[in-house]
C-alpha positions as CSV (number, residue, x, y, z in Angstrom):
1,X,37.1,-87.7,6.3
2,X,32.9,-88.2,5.9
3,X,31.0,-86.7,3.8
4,X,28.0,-84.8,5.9
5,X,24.7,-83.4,4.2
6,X,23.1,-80.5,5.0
7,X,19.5,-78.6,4.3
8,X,18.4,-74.8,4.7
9,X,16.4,-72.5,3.3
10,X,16.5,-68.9,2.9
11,X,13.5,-66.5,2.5
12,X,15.6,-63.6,1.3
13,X,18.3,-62.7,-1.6
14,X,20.6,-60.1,-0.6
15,X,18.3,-58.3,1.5
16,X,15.3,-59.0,0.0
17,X,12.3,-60.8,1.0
18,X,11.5,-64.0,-1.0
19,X,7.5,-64.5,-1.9
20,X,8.6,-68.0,-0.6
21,X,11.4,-69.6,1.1
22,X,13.8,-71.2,-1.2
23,X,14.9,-74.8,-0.3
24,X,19.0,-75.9,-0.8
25,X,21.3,-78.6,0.0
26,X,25.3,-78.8,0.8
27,X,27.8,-80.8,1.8
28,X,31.4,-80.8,3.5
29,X,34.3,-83.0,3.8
30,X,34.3,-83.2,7.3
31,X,37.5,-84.4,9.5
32,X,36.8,-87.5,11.7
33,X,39.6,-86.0,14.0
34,X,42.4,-84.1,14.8
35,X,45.1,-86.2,13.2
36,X,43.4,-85.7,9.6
37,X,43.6,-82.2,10.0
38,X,47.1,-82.2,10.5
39,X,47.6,-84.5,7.9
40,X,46.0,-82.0,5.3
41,X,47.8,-79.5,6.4
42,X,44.9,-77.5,7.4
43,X,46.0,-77.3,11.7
44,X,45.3,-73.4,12.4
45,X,48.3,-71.1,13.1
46,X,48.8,-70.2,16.6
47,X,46.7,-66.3,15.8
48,X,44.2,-67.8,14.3
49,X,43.5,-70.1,17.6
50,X,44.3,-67.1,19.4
51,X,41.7,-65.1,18.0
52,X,39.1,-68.2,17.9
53,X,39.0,-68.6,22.0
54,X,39.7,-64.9,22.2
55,X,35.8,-63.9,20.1
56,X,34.9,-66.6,21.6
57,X,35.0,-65.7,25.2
58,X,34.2,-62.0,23.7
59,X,30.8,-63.4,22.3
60,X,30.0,-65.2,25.9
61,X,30.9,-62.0,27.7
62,X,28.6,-59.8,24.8
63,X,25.7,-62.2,25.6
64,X,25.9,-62.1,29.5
65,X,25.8,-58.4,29.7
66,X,23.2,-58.5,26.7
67,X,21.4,-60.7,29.0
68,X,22.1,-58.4,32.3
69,X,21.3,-54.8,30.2
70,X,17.3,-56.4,29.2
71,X,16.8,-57.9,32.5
72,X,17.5,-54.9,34.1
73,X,15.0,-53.0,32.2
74,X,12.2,-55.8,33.4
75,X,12.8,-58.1,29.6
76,X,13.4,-62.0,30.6
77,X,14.3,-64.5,28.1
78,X,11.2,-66.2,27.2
79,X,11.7,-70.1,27.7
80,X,9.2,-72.7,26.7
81,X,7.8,-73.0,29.7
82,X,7.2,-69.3,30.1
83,X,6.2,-68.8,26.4
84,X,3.3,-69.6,24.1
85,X,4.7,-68.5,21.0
86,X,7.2,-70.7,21.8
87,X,5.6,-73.8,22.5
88,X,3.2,-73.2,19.5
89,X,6.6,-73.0,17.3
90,X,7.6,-75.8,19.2
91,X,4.6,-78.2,18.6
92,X,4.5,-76.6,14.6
93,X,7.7,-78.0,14.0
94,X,6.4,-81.7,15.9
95,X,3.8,-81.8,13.6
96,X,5.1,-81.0,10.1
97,X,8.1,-83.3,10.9
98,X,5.2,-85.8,11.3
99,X,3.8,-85.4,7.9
100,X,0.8,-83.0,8.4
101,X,0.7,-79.8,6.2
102,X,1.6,-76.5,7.5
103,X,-2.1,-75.8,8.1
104,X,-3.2,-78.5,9.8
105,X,0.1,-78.0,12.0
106,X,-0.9,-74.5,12.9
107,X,-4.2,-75.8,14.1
108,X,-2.9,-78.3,15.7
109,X,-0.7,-77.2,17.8
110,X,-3.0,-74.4,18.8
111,X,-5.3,-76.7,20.0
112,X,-2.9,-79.1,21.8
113,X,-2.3,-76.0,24.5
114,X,-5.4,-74.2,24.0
115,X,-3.9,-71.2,23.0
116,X,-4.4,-68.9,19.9
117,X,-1.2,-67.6,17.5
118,X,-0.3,-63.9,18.6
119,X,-1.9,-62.6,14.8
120,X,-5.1,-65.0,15.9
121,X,-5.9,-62.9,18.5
């Protein structure tokens, strides 16, 4: 087993909206493979793999016809090439990984495509 660190942060509690996003860490004991599972004691039962592929294949089936239902009434999946909110998200996330504040992100990315943020316009 590894140990394996995580991050999040949550803007709400129960519900409710934050006034700002709350930061936490976690971490799991995760198996390196099968074998260790099996060794813990911790293999699933037959139903419970049965009813893992089973919503499984329900959840790819749910998103298809999802998918089908919106496109029929003229929605399409916006994709980043077909979407500016997404690309400005897209660039956002470039920049503030890269060390420059949220503000200067925003602006940034903005002006790498030339485009405003939908509450700019």
């Amino acid at each position: 087993m590894k140990t394996v660190k995580f991050e999040g942060t949550t803007e709400s509690a129960w519900g409710k909206p934050l006034a700002q996003a709350v930061p936490f860490k976690y971490e799991i004991q995760a198996y390196e493979n099968t074998e260790e599972i099996r060794a813990a004691n911790d293999w699933p039962s037959n139903d419970e793999i049965l009813k893992f592929v089973n919503n499984k294949r329900k959840l790819v089936a749910l998103g298809k016809a999802r998918d089908n239902a919106l496109e029929a009434i003229g929605e399409k999946k916006p994709t980043l090439e077909t979407s500016d909110l997404m690309q400005l998200q897209t660039l956002y996330k470039v920049f503030v990984a890269s060390g420059l504040s949220e503000d200067e992100a925003r602006a940034k990315a903005s002006q790498s495509i030339n485009k405003p943020w939908p509450d700019e316009d």
